[in-house]
RODO-2510 file (C-alpha; in nm, 4 decimals, decimal comma):
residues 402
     n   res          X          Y          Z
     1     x    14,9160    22,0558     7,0237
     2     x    15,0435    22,3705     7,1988
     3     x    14,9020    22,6855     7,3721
     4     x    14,7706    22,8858     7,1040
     5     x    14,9585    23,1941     7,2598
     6     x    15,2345    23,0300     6,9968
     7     x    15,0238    23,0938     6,7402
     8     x    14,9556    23,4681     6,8242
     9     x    15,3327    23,6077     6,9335
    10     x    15,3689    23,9999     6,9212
    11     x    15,6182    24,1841     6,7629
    12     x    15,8065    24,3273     6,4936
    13     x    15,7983    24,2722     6,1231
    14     x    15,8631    24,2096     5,8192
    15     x    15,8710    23,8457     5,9250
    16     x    15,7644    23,5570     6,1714
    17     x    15,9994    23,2990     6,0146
    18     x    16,3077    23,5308     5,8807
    19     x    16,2878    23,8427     6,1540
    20     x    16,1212    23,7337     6,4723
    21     x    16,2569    23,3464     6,5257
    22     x    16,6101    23,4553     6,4393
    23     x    16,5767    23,7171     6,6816
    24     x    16,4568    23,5106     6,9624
    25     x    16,7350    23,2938     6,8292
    26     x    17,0285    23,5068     6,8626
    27     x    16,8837    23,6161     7,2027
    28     x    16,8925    23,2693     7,3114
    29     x    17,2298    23,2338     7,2200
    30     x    17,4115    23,4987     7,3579
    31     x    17,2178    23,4446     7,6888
    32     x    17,4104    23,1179     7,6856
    33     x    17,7422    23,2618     7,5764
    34     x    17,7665    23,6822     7,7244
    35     x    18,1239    23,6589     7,7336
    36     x    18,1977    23,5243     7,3825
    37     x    18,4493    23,7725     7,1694
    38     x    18,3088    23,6810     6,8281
    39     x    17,9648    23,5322     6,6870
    40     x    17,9305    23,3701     6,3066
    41     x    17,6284    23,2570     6,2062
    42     x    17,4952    23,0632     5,9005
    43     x    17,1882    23,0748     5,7672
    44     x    17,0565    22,8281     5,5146
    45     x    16,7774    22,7481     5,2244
    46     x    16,4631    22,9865     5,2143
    47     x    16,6446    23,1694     5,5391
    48     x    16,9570    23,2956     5,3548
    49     x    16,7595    23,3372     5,0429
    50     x    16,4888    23,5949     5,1186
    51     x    16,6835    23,6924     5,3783
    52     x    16,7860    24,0535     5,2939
    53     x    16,4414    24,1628     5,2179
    54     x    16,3351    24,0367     5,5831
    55     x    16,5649    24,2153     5,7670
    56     x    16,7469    23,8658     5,9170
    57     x    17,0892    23,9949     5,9168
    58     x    16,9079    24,3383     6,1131
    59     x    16,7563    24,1206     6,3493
    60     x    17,0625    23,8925     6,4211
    61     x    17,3252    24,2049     6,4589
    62     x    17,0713    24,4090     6,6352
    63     x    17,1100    24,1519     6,9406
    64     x    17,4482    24,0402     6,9136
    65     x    17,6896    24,3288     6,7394
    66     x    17,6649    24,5336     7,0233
    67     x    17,8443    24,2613     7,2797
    68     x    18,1012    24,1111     6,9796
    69     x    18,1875    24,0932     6,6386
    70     x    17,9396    23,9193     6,4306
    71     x    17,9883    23,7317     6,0934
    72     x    17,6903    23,5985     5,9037
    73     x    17,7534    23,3262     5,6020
    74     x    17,4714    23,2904     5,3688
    75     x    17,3882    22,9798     5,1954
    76     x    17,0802    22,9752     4,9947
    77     x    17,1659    22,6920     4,7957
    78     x    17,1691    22,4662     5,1024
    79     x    16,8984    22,3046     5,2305
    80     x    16,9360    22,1012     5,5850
    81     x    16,7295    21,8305     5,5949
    82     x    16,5129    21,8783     5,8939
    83     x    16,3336    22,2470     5,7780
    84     x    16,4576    22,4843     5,4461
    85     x    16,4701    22,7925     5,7497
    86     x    16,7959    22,6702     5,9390
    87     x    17,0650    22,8220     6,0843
    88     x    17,3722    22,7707     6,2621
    89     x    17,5382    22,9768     6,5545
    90     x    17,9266    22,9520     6,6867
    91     x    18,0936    23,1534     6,9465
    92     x    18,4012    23,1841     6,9687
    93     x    18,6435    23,2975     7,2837
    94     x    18,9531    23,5179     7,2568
    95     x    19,1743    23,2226     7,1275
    96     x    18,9793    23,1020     6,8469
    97     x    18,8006    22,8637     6,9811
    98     x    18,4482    22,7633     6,9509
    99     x    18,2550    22,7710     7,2814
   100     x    17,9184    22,6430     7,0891
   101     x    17,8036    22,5650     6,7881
   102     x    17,3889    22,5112     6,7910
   103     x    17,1833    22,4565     6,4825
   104     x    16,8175    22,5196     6,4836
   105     x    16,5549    22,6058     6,2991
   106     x    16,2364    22,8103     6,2262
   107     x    15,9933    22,6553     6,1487
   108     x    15,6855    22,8927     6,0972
   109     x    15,5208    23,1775     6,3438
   110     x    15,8159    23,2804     6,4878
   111     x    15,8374    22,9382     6,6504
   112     x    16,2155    22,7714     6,6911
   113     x    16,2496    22,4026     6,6841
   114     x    16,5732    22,2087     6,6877
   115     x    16,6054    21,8846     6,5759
   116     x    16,5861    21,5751     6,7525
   117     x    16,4797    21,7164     7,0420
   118     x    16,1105    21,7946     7,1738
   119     x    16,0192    22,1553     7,2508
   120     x    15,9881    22,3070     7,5904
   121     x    15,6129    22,4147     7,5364
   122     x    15,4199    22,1015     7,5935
   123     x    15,1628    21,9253     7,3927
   124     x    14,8155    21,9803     7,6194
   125     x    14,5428    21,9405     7,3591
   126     x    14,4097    21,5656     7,3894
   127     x    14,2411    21,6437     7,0581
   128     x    14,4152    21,7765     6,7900
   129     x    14,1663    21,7515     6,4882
   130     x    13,9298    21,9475     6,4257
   131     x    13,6413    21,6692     6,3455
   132     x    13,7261    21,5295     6,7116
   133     x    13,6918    21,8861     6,8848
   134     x    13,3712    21,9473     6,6780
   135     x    13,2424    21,6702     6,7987
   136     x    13,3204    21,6580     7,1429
   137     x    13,1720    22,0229     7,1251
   138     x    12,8304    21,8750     6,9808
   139     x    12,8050    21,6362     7,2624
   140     x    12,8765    21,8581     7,5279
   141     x    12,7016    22,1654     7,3869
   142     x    12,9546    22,4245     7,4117
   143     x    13,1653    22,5440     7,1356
   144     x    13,5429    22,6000     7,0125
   145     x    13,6770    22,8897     7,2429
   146     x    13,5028    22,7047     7,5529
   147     x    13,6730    22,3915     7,4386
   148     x    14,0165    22,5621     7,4800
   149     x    13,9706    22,7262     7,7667
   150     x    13,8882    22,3951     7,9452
   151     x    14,1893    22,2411     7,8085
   152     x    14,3963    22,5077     7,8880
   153     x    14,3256    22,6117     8,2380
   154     x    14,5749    22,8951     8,2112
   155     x    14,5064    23,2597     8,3841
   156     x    14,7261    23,4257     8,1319
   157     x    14,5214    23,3151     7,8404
   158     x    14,2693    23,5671     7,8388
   159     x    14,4898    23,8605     7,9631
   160     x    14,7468    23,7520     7,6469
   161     x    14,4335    23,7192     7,4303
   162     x    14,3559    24,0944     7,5499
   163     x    14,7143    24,1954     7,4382
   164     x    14,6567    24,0396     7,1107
   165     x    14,3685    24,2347     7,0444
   166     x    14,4958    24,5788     7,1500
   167     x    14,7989    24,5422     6,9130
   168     x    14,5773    24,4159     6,6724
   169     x    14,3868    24,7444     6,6826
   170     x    14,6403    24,9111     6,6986
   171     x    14,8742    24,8127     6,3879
   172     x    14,5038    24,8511     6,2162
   173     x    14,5089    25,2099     6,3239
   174     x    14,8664    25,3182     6,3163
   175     x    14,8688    25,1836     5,9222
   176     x    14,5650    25,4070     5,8432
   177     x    14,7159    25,7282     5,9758
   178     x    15,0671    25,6271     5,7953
   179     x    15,1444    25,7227     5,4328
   180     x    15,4507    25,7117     5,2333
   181     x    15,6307    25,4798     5,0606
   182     x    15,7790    25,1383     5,1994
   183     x    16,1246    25,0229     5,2762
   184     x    16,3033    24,8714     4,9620
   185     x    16,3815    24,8721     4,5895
   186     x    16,0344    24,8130     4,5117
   187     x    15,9774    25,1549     4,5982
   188     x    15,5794    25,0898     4,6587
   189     x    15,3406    25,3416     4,8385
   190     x    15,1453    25,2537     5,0990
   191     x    14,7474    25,2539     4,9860
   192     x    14,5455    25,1742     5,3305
   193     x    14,4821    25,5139     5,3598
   194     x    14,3614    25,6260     5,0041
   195     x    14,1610    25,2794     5,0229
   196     x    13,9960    25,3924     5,3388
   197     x    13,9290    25,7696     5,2165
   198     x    13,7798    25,5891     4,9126
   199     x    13,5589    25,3067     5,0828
   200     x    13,3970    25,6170     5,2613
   201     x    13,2595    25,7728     4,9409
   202     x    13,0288    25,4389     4,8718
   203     x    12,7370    25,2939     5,0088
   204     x    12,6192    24,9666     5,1622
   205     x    12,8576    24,6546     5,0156
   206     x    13,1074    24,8240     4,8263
   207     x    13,1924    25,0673     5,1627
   208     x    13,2199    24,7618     5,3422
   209     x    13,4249    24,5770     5,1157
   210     x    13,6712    24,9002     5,0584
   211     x    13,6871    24,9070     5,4522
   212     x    13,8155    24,5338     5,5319
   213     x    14,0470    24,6201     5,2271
   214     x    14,2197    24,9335     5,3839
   215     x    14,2178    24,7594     5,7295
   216     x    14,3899    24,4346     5,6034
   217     x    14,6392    24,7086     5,3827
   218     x    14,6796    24,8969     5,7097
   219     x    14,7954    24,5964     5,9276
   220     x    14,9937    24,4312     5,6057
   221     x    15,2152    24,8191     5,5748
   222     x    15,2860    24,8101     5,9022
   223     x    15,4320    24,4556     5,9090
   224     x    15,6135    24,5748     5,5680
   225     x    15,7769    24,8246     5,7662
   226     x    15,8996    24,6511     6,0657
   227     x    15,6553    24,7742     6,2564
   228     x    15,4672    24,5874     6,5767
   229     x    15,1964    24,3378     6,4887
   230     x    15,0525    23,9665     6,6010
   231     x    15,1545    23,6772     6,4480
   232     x    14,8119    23,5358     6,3083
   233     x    14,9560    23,3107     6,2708
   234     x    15,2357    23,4145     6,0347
   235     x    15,3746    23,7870     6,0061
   236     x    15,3052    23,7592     5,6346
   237     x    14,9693    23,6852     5,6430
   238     x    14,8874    23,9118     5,9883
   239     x    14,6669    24,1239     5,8075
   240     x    14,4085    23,8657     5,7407
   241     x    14,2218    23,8341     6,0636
   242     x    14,2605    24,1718     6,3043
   243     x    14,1061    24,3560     5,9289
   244     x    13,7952    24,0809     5,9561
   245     x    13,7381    24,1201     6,3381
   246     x    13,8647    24,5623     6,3805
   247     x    13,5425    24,5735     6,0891
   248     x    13,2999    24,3581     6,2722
   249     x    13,3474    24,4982     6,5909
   250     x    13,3731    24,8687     6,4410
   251     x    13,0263    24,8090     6,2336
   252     x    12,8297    24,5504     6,3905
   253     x    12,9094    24,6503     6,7619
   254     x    13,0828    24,3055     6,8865
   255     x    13,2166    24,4098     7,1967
   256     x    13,5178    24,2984     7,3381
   257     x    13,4336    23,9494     7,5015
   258     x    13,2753    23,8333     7,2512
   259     x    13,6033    23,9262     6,9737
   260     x    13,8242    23,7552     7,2863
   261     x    13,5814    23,4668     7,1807
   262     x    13,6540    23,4833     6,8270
   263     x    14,0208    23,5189     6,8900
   264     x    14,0456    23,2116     7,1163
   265     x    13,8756    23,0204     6,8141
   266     x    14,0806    23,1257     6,5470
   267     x    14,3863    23,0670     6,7392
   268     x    14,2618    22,7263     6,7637
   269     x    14,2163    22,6595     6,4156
   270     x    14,5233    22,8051     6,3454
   271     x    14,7236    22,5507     6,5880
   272     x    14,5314    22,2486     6,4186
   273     x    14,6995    22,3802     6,1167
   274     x    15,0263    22,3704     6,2668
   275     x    15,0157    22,0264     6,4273
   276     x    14,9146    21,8212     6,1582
   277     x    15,0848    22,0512     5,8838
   278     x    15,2677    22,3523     5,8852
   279     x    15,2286    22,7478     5,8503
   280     x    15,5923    22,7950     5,7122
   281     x    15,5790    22,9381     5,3639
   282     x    15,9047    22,8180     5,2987
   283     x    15,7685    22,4778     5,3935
   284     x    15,4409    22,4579     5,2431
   285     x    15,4256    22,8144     5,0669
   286     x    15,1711    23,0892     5,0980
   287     x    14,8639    22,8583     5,1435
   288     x    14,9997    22,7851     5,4933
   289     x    15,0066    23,1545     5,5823
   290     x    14,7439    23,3510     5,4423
   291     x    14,5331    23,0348     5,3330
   292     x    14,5420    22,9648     5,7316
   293     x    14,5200    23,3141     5,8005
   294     x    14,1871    23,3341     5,6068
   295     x    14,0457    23,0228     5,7604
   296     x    14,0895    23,1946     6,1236
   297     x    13,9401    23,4599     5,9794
   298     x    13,6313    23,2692     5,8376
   299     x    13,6123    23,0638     6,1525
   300     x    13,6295    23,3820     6,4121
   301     x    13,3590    23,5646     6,1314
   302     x    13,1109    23,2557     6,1295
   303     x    13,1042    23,2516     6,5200
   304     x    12,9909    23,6191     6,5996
   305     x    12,7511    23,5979     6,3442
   306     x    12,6091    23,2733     6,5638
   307     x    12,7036    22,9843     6,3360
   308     x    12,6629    22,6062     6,4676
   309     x    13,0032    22,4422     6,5601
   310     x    12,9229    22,2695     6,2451
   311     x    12,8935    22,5842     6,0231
   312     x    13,2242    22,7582     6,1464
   313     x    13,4284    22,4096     6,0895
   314     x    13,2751    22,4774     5,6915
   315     x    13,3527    22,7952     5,6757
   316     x    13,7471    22,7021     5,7586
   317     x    13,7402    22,4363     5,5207
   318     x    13,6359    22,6666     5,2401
   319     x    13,8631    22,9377     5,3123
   320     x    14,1647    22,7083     5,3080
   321     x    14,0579    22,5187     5,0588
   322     x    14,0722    22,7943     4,8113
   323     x    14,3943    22,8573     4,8752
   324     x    14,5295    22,5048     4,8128
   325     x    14,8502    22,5606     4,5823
   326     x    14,9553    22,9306     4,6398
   327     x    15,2863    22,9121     4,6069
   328     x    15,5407    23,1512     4,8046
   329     x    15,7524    23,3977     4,5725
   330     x    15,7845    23,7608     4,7426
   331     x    15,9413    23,9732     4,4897
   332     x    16,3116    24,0338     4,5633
   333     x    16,2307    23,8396     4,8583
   334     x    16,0234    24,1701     5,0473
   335     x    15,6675    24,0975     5,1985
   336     x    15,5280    24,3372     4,9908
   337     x    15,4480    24,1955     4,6550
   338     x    15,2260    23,9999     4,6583
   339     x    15,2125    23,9486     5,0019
   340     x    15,0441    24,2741     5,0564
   341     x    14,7520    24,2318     4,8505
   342     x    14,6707    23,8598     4,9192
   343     x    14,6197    24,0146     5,3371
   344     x    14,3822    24,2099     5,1386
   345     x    14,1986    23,9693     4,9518
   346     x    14,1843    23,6780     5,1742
   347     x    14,0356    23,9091     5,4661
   348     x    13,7330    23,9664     5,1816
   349     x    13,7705    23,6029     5,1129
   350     x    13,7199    23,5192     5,4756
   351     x    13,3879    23,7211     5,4663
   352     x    13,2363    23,5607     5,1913
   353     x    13,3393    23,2025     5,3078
   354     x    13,1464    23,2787     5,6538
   355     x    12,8298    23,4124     5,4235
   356     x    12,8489    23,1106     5,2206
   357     x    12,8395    22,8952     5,5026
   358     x    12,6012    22,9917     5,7130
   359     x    12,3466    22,9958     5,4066
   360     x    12,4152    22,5870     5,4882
   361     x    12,3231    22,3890     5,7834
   362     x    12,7259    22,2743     5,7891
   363     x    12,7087    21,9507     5,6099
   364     x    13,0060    21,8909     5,3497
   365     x    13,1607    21,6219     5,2121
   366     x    13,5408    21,7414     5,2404
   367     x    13,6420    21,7935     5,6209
   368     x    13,9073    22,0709     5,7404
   369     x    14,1050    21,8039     5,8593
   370     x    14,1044    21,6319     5,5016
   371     x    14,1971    21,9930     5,3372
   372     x    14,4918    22,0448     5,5706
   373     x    14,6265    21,7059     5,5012
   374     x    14,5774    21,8102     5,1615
   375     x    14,7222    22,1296     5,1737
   376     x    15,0417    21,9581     5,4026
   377     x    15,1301    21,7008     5,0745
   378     x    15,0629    21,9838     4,8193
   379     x    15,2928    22,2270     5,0374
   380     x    15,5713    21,9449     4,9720
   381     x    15,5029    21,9014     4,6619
   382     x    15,5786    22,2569     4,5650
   383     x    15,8988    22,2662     4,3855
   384     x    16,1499    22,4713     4,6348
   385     x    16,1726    22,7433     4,3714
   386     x    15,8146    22,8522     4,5071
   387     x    15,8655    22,8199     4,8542
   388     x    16,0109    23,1461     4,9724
   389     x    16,3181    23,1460     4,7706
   390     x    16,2197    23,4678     4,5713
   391     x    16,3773    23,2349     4,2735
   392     x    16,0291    23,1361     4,0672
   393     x    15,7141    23,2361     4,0390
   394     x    15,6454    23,6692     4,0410
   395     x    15,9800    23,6491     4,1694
   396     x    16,1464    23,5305     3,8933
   397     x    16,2642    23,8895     3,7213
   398     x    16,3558    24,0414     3,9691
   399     x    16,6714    24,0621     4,1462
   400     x    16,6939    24,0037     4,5995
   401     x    16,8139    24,2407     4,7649
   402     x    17,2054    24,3065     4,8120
***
């Protein structure tokens, strides 16, 4: 298991998997290859087939059109074997000839793997489930976020975790203040700020409810519109948890420190997730992004409000588990229907999952671990058409983009 600065990466949306990693990608490559006269690159499966309404092409020719000419082959009807998100890059040199050809692949979180070979972030978590942390956490007496700064032991954590948060905040803000309609056929308006206007005119539960609503809407536009947010821990689901913690720390008065705390936390539960299963929606559909995202959330929720180590693991297991199944089908392959709205409702989700849980003393008979195993074989089970193809599912009528 990684740093869990790979599970929080900032930058631009609509996507961590089909706009950030092909990005970093492309950089990658031309680093390798600055005098190369032409590029082509191929993308494949889930990649080439929502890839329009992510804004992969953009991303590619945004890095490499301005040094060469660029050709990019889509093949949505292939699927490499290693990950459905691959893609292939040549260069070529004034005669023709092909200088490289690299395949990788992205594989979730705007994370790039490549196949047969092991990644140049190492593996520094001794424990990688969360039933061995918990417990090592009950017999030592300290909880989640101490646990990973002890394995860490890295000086950049907390000022990257500081980062995190500012962004965080700010996406949160920056989508309030923004109306409008977003990018794409879809033609959809942006609501955070009617919700917020709204949530205002109530009282008590339904203000607060309306609030996380127009915060998760507010973070969930901005992605929609390529703008800057955190990876938490996909783009598509990055309006779960900065909507959960921007409201606790806005109306209960959690200062700073203690939302680092909660951040360290759910970045931890988020890596678990990614170890032993996978937060690609074209690998295990949406439940791996915002069914993850809301478990962070529940987790980070259930730990300012002073839950036991035992309580917080619950609350996770509850959030994820009721997302076991959701399949992936953006609507002409945009992360804006229903992507949007699911930010929305799992940050609410996340809410009532840490409520439930603390009205427990923690014991369950399903683990967190046993859900994500769970949700890993149910994620493969999915037939492709509902894993980020925009083919099945809400999908289904409606045409990608061209």
């Amino acid at each position: 298991m990684k740093t869990i600065k790979e599970i929080y990466r900032i930058g631009h949306g609509p996507s961590s998997s089909h706009t950030m990693a092909p990005r970093f990608a492309a950089e990658q490559f031309l680093e390798r290859h600055p005098d190369a006269v032409a590029f082509e690159v191929t993308l494949y499966g889930s990649l080439a087939a929502t890839g329009k309404g992510h804004f992969t092409d953009v991303a590619i020719l945004e890095v490499l059109q301005p040094h060469a000419k660029v050709n990019i082959v889509w093949q949505p009807k292939i699927f490499l074997p290693y990950h459905p998100n691959g893609m292939t890059f040549k260069a070529f040199d004034a005669n023709g000839r092909v200088l490289e050809e690299w395949t990788v692949y992205s594989v979730g979180g705007g994370a790039l793997e490549e196949e047969g070979k092991s990644s140049i972030i190492p593996d520094i978590y001794p424990l990688t489930k969360m039933t061995d942390i918990m417990k090592w956490c009950e017999e030592s007496g300290k909880t989640y976020w101490e646990y990973v700064l002890e394995t860490e032991h890295d000086d950049t954590l907390i000022p990257h975790i500081k980062d995190v948060w500012n962004t965080m905040k700010e996406a949160v803000e920056r989508g309030l203040r923004t109306e409008g309609r977003l990018p794409g056929p879809l033609n959809l308006p942006r609501k955070a700020a009617q919700y917020n206007i709204k949530a205002m005119g109530y009282q008590h539960t339904l203000r607060s409810r309306g609030l996380v609503f127009s915060y998760a809407l507010a973070v969930a536009e901005e992605n929609a519109s390529g703008g800057l947010i955190v990876t938490a821990p996909t783009c598509g689901s990055s309006g779960v948890l900065p909507s959960v913690l921007y409201h606790l720390a806005k109306n209960y008065e959690f200062d700073d420190v203690r939302i680092y705390r909660a951040l360290i936390t759910a970045g931890l539960i988020g890596d678990i997730v990614k170890t032993n299963a996978s937060i690609s929606g074209a690998e295990v559909g949406c439940q791996g992004e915002v069914g993850v995202a809301c478990a962070m959330a529940a987790g980070a929720a259930c730990q300012l409000f002073g839950g036991s180590v035992a309580q917080i693991e619950y609350a996770c297991e509850m959030a994820l588990e009721h997302h076991l199944g959701m399949t992936c089908d953006p609507v002409c392959g945009l992360v804006q229907i229903p992507c949007i709205e699911r930010n929305a409702f799992a940050a609410a989700r996340a809410l009532d999952a840490n409520i439930y849980s603390t009205f427990t003393d923690g014991r369950h008979r399903v683990s967190f671990d046993k859900v994500v195993a769970t949700m890993n074989k149910t994620g493969r089970d999915i037939p492709y058409l509902y894993r980020e193809t925009s083919e099945g599912g809400l999908a289904e009528d409606y045409k990608q983009m061209e």
